[in-house]
NUVOMAR-404533 format. One line per 5 residues: number of its first residue (from 1); their letters; for each residue x, y, z of N, C-alpha, C. Coordinates in steps of 0.2 Angstrom, whole numbers. Example, Ala and Ser with C-alpha at 12.3 -4.5 7.8 and 13.67 -1.06 7.14 Angstrom:
REM NUVOMAR-404533
1> as> 66/-28/39/62/-22/39/66/-16/39; 64/-11/35/68/-5/36/64/0/39
END
This chain:
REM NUVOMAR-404533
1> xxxxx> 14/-11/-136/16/-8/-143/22/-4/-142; 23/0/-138/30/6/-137/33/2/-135; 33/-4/-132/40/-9/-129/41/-12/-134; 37/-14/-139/39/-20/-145/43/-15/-150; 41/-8/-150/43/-2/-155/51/-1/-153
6> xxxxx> 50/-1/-146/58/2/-144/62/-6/-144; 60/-11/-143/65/-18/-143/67/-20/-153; 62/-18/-156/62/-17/-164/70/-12/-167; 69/-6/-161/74/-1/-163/82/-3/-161; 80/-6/-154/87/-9/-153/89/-14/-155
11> xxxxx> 87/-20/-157/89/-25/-163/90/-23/-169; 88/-17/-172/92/-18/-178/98/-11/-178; 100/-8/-172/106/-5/-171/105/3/-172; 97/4/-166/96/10/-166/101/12/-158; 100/20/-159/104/19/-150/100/18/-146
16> xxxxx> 106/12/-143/105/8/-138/104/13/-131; 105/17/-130/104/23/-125/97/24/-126; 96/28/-128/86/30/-129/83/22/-129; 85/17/-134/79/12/-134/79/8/-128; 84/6/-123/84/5/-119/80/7/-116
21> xxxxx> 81/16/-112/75/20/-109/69/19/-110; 68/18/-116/58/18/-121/58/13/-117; 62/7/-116/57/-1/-115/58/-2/-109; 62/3/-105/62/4/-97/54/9/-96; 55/15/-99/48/17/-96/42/13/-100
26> xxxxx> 42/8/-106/35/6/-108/33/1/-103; 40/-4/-101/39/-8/-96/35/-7/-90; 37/0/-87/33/4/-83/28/6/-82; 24/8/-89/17/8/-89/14/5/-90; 17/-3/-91/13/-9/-92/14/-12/-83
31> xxxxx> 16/-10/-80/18/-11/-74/19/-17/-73; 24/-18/-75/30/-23/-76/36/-21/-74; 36/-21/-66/40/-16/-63/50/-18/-63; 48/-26/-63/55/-27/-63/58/-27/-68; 55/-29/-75/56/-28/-81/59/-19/-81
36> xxxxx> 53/-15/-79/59/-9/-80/63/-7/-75; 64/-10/-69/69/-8/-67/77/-13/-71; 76/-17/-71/83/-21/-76/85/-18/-79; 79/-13/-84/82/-10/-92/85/-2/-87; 84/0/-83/87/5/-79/92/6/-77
41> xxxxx> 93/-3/-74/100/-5/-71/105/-6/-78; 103/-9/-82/106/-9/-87/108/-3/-92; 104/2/-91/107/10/-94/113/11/-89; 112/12/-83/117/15/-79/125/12/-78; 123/2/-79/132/2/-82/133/2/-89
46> xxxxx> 128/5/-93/134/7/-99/132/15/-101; 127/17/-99/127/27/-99/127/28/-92; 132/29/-88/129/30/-81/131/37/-80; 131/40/-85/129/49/-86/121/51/-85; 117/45/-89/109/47/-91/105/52/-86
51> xxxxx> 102/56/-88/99/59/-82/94/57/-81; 92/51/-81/85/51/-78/84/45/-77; 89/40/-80/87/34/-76/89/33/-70; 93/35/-66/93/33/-59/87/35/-55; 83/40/-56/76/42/-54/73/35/-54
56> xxxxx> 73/34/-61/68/30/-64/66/23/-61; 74/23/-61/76/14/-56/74/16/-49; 73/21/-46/69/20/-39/62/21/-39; 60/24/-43/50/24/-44/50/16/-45; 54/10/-51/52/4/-51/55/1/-47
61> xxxxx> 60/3/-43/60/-2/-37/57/-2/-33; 53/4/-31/50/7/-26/42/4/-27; 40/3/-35/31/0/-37/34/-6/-34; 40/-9/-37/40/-18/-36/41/-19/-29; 41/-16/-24/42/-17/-16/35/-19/-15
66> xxxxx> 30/-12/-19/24/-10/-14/20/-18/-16; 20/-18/-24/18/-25/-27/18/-31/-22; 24/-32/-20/26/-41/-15/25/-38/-10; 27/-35/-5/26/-31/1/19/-31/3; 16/-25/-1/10/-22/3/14/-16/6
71> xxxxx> 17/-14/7/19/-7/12/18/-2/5; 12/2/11/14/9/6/15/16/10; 15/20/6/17/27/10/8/32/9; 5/28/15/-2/30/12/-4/38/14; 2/43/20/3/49/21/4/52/15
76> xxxxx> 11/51/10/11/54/2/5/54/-1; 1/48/0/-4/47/-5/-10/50/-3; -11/51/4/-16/55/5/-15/64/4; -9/67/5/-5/73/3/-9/74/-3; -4/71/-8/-6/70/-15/-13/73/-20
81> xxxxx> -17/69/-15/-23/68/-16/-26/73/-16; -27/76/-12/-27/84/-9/-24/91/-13; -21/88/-18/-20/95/-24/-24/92/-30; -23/100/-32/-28/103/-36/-26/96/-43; -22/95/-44/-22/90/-51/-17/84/-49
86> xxxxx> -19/78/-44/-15/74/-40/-11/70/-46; -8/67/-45/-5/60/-48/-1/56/-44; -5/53/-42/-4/46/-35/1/39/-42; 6/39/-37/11/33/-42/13/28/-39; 8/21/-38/8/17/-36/6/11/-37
91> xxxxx> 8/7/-34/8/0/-38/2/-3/-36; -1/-9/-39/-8/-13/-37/-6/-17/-32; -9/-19/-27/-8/-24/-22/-14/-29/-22; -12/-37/-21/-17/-40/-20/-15/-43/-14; -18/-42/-8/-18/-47/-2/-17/-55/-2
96> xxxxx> -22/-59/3/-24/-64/5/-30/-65/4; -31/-64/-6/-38/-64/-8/-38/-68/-14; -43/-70/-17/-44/-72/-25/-48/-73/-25; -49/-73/-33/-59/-72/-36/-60/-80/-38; -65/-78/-37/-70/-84/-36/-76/-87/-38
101> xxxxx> -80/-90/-42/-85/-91/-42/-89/-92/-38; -94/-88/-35/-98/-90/-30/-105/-89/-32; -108/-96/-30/-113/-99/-31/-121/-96/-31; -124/-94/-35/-129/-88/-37/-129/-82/-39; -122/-81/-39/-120/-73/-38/-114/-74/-44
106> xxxxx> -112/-76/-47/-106/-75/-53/-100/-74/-47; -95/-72/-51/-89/-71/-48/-88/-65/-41; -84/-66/-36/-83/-64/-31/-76/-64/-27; -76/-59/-22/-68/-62/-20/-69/-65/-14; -65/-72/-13/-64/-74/-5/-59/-75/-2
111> xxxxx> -58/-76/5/-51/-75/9/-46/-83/7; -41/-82/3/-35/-89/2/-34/-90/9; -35/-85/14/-31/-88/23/-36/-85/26; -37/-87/33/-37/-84/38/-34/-75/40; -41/-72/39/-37/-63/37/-39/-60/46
116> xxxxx> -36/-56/48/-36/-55/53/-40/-47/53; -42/-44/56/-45/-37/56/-40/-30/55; -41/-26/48/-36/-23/49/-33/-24/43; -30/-31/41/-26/-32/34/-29/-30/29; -23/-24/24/-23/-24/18/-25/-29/15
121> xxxxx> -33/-27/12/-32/-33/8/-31/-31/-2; -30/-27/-1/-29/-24/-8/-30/-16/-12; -24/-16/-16/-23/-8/-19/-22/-10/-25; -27/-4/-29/-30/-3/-34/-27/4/-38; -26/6/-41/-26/13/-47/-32/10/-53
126> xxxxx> -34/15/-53/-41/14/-57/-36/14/-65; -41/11/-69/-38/11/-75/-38/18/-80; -44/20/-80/-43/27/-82/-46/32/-77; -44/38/-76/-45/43/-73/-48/49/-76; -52/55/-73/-51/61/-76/-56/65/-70
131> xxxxx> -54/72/-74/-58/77/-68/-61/83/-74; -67/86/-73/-69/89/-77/-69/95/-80; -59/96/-76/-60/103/-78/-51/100/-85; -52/94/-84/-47/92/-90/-48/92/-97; -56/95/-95/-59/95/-104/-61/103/-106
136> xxxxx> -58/106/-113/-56/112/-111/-61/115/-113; -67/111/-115/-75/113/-119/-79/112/-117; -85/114/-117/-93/110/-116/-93/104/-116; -94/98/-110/-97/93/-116/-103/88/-112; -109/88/-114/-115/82/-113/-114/77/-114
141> xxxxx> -116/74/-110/-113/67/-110/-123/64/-108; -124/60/-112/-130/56/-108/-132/48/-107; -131/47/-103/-129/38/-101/-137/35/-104; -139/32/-109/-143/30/-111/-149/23/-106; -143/18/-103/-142/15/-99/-147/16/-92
146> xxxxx> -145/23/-90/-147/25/-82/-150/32/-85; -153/33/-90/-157/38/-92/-154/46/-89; -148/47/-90/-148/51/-83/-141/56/-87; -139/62/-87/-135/67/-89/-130/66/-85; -124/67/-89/-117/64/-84/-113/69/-86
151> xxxxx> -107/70/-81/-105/77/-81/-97/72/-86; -94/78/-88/-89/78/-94/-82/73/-89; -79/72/-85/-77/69/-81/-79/61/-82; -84/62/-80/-86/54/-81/-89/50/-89; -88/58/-93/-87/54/-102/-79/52/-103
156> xxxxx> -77/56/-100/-69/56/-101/-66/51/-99; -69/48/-92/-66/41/-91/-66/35/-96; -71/38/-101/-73/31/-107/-67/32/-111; -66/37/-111/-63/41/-116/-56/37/-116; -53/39/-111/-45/38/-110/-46/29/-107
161> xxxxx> -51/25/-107/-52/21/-105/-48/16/-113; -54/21/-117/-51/17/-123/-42/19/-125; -40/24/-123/-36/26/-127/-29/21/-123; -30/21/-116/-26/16/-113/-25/8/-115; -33/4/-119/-32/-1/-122/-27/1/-129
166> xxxxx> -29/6/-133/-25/7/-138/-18/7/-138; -15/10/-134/-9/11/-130/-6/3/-128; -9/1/-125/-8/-5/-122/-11/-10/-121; -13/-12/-128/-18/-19/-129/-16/-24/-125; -9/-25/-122/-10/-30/-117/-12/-28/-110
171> xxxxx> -16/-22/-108/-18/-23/-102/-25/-23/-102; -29/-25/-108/-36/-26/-110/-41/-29/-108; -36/-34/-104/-39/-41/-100/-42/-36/-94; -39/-31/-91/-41/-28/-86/-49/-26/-85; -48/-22/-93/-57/-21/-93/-61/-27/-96
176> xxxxx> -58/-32/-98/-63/-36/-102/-65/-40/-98; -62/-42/-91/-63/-45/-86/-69/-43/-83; -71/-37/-82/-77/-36/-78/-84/-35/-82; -87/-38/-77/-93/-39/-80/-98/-33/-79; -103/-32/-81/-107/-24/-81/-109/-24/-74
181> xxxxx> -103/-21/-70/-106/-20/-63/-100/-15/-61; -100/-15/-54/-93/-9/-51/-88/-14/-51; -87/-20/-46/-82/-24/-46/-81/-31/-45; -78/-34/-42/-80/-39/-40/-81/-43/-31; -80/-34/-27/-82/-36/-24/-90/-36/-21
186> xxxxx> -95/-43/-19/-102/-39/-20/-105/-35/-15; -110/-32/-14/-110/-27/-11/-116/-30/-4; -113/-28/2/-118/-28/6/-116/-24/14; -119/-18/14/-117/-15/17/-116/-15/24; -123/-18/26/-122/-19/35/-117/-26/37
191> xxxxx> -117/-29/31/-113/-35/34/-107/-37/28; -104/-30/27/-99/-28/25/-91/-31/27; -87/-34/25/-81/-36/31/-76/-34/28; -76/-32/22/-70/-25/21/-74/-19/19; -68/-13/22/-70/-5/21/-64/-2/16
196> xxxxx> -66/1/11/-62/7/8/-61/12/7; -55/16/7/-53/23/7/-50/25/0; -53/30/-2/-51/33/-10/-47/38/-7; -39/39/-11/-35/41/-11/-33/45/-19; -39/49/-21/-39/51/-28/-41/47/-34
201> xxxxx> -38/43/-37/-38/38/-42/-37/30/-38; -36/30/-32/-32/23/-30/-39/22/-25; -38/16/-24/-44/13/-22/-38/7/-15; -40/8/-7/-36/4/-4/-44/2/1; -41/-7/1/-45/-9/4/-42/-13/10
206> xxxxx> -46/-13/16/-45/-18/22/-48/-23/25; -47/-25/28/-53/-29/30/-57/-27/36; -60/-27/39/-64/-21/44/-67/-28/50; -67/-35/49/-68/-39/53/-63/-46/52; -62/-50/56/-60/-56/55/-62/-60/52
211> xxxxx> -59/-64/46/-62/-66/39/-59/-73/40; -63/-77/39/-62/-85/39/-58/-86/31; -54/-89/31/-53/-95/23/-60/-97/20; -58/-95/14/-64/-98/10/-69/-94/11; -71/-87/14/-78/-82/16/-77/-78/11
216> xxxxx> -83/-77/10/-82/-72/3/-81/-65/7; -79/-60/3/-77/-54/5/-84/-49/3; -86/-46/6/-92/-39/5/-87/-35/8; -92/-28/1/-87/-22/2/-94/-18/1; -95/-13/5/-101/-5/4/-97/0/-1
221> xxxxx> -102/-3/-8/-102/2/-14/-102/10/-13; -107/10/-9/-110/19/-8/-109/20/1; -107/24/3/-106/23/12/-115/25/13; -115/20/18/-122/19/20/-127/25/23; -124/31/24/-125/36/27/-125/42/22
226> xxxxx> -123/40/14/-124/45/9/-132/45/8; -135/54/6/-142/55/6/-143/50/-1; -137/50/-6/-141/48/-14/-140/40/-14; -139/37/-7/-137/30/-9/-142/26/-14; -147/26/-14/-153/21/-15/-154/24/-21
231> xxxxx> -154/30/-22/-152/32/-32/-148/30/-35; -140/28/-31/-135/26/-35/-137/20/-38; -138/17/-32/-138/9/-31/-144/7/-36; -151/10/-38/-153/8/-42/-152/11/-51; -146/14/-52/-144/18/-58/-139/11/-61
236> xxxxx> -138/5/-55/-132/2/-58/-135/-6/-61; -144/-4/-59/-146/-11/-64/-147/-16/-59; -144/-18/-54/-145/-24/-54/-149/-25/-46; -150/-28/-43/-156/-32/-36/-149/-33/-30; -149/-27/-27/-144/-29/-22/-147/-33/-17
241> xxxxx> -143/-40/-15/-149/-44/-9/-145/-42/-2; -142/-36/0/-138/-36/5/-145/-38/12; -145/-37/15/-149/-38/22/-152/-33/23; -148/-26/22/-152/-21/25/-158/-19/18; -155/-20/10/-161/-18/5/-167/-22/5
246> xxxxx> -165/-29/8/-171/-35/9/-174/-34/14; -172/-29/19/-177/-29/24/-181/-22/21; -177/-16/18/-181/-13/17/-185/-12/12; -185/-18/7/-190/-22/2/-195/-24/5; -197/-26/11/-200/-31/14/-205/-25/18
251> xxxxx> -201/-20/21/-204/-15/25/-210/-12/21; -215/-11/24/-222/-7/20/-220/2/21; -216/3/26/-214/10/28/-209/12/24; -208/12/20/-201/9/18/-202/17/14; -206/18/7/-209/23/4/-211/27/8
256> xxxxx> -211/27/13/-215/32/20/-208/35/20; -203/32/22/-197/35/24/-194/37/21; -194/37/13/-192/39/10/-193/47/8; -200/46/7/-202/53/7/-202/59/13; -202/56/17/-199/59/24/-193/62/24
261> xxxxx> -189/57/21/-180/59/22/-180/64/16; -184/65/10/-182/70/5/-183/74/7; -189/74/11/-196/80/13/-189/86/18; -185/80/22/-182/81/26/-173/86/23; -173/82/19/-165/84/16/-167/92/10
266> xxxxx> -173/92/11/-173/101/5/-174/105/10; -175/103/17/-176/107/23/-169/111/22; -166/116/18/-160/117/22/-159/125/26; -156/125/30/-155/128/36/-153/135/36; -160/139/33/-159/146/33/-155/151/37
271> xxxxx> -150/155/33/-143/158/40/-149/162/43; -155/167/40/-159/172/44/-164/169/49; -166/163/47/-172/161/52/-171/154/53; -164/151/55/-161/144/57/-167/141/61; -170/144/67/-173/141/73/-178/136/68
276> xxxxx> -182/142/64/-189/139/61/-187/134/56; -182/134/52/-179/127/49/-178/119/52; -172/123/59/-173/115/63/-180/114/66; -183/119/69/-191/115/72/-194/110/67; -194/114/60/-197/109/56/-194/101/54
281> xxxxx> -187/103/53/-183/96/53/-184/94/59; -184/95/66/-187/92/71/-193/89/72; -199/90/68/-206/87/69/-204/80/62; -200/81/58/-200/77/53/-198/72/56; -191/72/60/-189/67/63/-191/62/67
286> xxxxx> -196/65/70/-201/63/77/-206/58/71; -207/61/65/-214/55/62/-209/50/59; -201/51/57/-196/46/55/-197/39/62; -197/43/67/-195/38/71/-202/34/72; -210/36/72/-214/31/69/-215/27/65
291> xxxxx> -210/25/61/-211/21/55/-206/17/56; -201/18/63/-198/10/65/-202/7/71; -201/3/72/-202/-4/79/-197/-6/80; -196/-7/87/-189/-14/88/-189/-15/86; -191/-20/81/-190/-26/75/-185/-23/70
296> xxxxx> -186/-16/70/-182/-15/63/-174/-16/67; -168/-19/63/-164/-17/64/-159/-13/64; -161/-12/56/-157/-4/54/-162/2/52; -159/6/54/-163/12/55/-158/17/50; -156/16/43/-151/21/40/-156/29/39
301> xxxxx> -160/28/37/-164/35/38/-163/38/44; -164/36/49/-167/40/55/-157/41/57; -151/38/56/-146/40/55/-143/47/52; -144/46/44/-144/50/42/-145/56/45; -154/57/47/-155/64/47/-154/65/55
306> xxxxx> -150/61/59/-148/63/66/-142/67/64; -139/62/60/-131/67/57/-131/73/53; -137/75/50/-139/83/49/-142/86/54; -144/84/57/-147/88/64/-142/89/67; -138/86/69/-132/88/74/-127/95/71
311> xxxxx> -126/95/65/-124/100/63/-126/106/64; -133/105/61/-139/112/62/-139/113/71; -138/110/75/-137/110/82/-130/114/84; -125/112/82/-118/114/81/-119/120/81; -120/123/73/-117/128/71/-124/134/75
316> xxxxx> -130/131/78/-133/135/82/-128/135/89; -125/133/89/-120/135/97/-124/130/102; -130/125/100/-130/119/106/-129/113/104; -123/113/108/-117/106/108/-120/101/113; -126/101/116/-128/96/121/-134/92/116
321> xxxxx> -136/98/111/-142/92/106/-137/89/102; -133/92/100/-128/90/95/-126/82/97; -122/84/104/-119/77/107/-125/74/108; -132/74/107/-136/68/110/-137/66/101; -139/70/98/-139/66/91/-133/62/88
326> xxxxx> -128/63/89/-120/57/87/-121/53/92; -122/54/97/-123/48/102/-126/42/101; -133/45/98/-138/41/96/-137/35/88; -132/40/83/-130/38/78/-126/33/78; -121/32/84/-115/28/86/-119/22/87
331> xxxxx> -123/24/93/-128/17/93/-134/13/88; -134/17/85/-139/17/80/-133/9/75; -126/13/72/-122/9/66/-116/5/71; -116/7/75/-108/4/80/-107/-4/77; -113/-7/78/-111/-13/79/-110/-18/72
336> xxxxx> -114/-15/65/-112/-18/60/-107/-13/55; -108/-6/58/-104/-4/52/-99/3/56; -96/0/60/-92/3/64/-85/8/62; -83/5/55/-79/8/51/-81/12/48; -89/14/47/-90/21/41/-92/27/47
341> xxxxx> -90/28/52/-91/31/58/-86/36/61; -82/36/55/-75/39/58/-76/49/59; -80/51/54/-82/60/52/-88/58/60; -91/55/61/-97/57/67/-92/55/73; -89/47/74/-84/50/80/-81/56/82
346> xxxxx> -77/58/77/-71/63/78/-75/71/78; -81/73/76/-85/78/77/-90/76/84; -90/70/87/-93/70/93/-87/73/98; -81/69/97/-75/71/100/-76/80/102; -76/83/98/-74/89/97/-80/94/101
351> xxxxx> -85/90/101/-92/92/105/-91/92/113; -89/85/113/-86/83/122/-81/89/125; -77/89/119/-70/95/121/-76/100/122; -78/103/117/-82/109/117/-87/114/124; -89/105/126/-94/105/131/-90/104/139
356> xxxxx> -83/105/135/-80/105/143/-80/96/145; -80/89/141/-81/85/143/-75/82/141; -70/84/144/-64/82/141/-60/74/140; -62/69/147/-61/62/147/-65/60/141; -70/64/140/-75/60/136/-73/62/128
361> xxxxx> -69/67/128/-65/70/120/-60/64/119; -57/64/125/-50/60/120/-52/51/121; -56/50/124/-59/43/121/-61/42/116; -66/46/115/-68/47/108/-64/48/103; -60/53/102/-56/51/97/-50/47/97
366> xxxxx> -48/44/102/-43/38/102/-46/31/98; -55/30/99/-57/26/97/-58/29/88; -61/36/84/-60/37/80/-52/37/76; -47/35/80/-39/35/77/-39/28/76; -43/22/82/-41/16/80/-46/13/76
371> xxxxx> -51/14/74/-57/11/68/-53/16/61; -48/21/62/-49/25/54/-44/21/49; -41/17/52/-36/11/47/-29/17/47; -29/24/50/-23/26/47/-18/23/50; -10/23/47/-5/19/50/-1/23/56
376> xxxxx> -2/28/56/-1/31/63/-5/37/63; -4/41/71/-6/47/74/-4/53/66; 1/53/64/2/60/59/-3/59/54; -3/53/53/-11/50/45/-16/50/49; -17/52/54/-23/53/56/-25/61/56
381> xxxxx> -18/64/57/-19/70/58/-20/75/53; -17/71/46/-19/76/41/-25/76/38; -28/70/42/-36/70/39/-39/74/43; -37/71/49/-43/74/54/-40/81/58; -38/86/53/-32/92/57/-36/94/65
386> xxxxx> -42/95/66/-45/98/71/-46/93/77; -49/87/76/-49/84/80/-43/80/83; -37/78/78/-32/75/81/-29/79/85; -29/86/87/-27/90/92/-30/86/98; -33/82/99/-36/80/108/-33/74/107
391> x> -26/71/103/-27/63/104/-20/66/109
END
């Protein structure tokens, strides 16, 4: 609509300076990158005083690089992210992917080639954004759908959802396309083969194993290791059949663990009388681990509360229970979900140094720097500030 409004003014002899600009920046927002970079090129050889298109022309040379390329400056982007009111500027990426209809399941994405472990498979900016301190009033929000109070942030996403259709009814397709779920890609967490990292508003995706032509892509909605997983996942309506929920559909323990792991996570760890906190988190633990046999082969409960134990271990100053609960967690996930592992690596790392186990530190997080997808040692470092000190 502002590009048809600024191409309207310039045909019938408004100034061609300003309307240019208008249909350079509308181009823009519609990300239509190279369309605004021309109208750019095109200000500067007939105003090449403009103050602001020469800027201008490298932001949209710079989105239509990321667009065909793939390369991004995912150091800025994680900077960025990291202040108090981010505005991350960059383009969509689609890999060596395309959506697909996959049989039982409605639409899906699978590999166009042979994907190698590691490849971008694609970057995302979310379509509308917000944060809840961008609403300068009260406001209740209650999702009627999931019965459930929502905080003012996530009414505001509807909010500016709509305003962005209105704005730009050609980008409409974007939401019309999805169907009442999170994406398209479907969800299955232990046998997941891409991992993503949120960078504010953007959404970057890898692949985390070697993807054949034609395999559908799984991606983990909720990281498998979060306390609220199993409440999110059943807020969004629909029967996830990943492997780990069908087993533990199938499991009669299953409600046993559950209320173990509550029982377990209100437990929290008094500053005046820490010890009697963990002893009790400790007897809980001890009846978690009754409620598996060999047979099972995921044990996400009995993970989780290893990874709050060790903390509670930590910060009592024993580093030897500490390192035996990560240790135990590493083996427990290593093998199907090896990428959501990077915060227990890199704090085991830190326990080994701590404990004077120094070979044992910097293996450790050399292995935490090679599974975290960063593109070098410095993007490692702004995540991991304390632990990259040992690489």
């Amino acid at each position: 609509m502002a590009y048809e409004n600024a191409k309207v003014a310039l045909d019938k002899g408004g100034d061609r300076e300003k309307a240019l600009y208008r249909m350079g920046m509308a181009a823009y927002g519609m990300k239509e990158w190279q369309k605004a970079a021309n109208h750019f090129v095109e200000i500067l050889k007939e105003f090449p005083e403009h103050a602001f298109a020469s800027e201008q022309l490298k932001r949209a040379t710079a989105r239509s690089c990321e667009e065909r390329s793939g390369k991004f400056n995912f150091k800025m982007m994680h900077l960025e992210s990291i202040k108090a009111a981010p505005e991350i500027d960059v383009s969509d990426y689609s890999g060596p992917i395309e959506i697909a209809d996959i049989p039982g399941k409605g639409r899906g994405i699978i590999a166009s080639k042979d994907i190698q472990k590691g490849t971008l498979l694609a970057v995302s900016k979310a379509f509308s954004s917000s944060h809840s301190k961008d609403f300068p009033g009260k406001l209740i929000s209650i999702n009627v759908i999931r019965n459930a109070e929502e905080t003012a942030a996530q009414m505001l996403v509807i909010v500016r959802a709509m305003e962005n259709i209105l704005k730009n009814p050609q980008r409409a397709k974007e939401v019309y396309n999805l169907y009442s779920g999170h994406s398209t890609e479907n969800e299955q967490v232990p046998d997941a083969t891409a991992h993503k990292n949120i960078y504010g508003d953007v959404m970057v995706i890898h692949a985390s194993t070697n993807i054949k032509k034609g395999d559908e892509i799984f991606l983990a909605y909720i990281h498998p290791l979060n306390p609220a997983r199993e409440k999110c996942l059943s807020c969004w309506k629909f029967t996830c059949e990943c492997c780990l929920c069908q087993a533990e559909e199938k499991d009669e323990n299953c409600s046993k663990r559950t209320q173990i792991f509550n029982e377990f996570i209100r437990l929290s760890v008094n500053k005046n009388t820490p010890q009697n906190v963990i002893t009790k988190r400790e007897a809980l633990l001890k009846r978690m681990r009754e409620t598996y046999t060999n047979e099972n082969k995921f044990k996400l409960h009995l993970a989780k509360m290893l990874t709050d134990l060790s903390s509670d271990y930590f910060d009592m100053g024993n580093t030897k229970k500490c390192i035996k609960c990560l240790e135990e967690v590493i083996s427990l996930m290593e093998d199907p979900l090896e990428y959501v592992l990077d915060d227990v690596r890199v704090n085991l790392a830190i326990c080994y140094y701590t404990n004077g186990q120094t070979s044992k530190a910097k293996e450790m997080i050399q292995k935490a720097f090679e599974l975290s997808l960063c593109v070098d040692k410095d993007h490692f470092k702004l995540i991991y500030p304390d632990g990259a000190k040992l690489l």
